[in-house]
N, C-alpha and C positions, 0 to 999 in steps of 0.2 A: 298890186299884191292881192292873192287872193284873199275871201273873209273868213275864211276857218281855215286851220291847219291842223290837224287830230296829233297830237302827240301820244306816240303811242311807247314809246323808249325816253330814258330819262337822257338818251344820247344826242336825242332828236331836239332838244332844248335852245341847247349853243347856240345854232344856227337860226332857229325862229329869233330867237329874243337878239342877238346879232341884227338881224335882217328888219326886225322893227325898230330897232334905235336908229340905224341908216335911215330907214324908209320914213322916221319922223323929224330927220334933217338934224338932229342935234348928237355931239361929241362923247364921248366916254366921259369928259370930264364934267360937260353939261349937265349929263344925267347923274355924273357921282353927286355933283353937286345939289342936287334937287332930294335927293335920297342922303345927304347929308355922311357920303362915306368918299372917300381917295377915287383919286382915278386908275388907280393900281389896283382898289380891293371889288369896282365895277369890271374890271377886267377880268379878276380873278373869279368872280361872279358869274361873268359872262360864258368862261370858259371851265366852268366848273359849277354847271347850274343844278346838275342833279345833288350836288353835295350843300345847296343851298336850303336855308328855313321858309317854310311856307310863307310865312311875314313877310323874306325879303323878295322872294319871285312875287309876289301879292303887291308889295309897295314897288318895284321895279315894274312890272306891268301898271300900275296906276301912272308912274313918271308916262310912260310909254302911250299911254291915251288906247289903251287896250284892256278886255276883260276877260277875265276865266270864266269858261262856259264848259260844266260836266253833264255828259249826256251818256246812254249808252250806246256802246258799238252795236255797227248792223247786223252782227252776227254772232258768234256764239265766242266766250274768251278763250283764247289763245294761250292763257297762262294758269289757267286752275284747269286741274284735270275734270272728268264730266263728274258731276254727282259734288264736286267739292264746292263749300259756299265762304263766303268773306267772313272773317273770324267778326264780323259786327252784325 
């Protein structure tokens, strides 16, 4: 697998966090279990990560032996128009 995956849609979620629970050999339910929640509500997790809290994609990647790493894009944002800034 490769080391970075830019997520740039909260669509694009699913399938990384999918693809690293596989790629670290352990079960939905292994990992509900380590995250102390159902293997029904890691599922629903899984496939509904954009609707998830910072906390639990945070604790899910810590099960996951993976970290969140914010950088900026190589080029200019795609979703604030020019001249417009982060309301922080």
């Amino acid at each position: 697998m490769a080391s970075e995956f830019p997520i740039r849609t909260s669509d694009q979620l699913t399938g990384v966090l999918q693809a690293f629970r596989k790629e670290s050999g352990m079960s939905q339910t292994e990992v509900a279990e380590r995250m102390g929640l159902t293997q029904q509500k890691l599922s629903h997790l899984e496939l509904n990560a954009q609707n998830a809290s910072a906390d639990r994609l945070l604790r899910l990647l810590s099960v996951l032996g993976v970290e969140l790493v914010l950088r900026r894009s190589e080029g200019p944002s795609q979703d604030l128009p020019s001249g417009t800034s982060y309301p922080w």
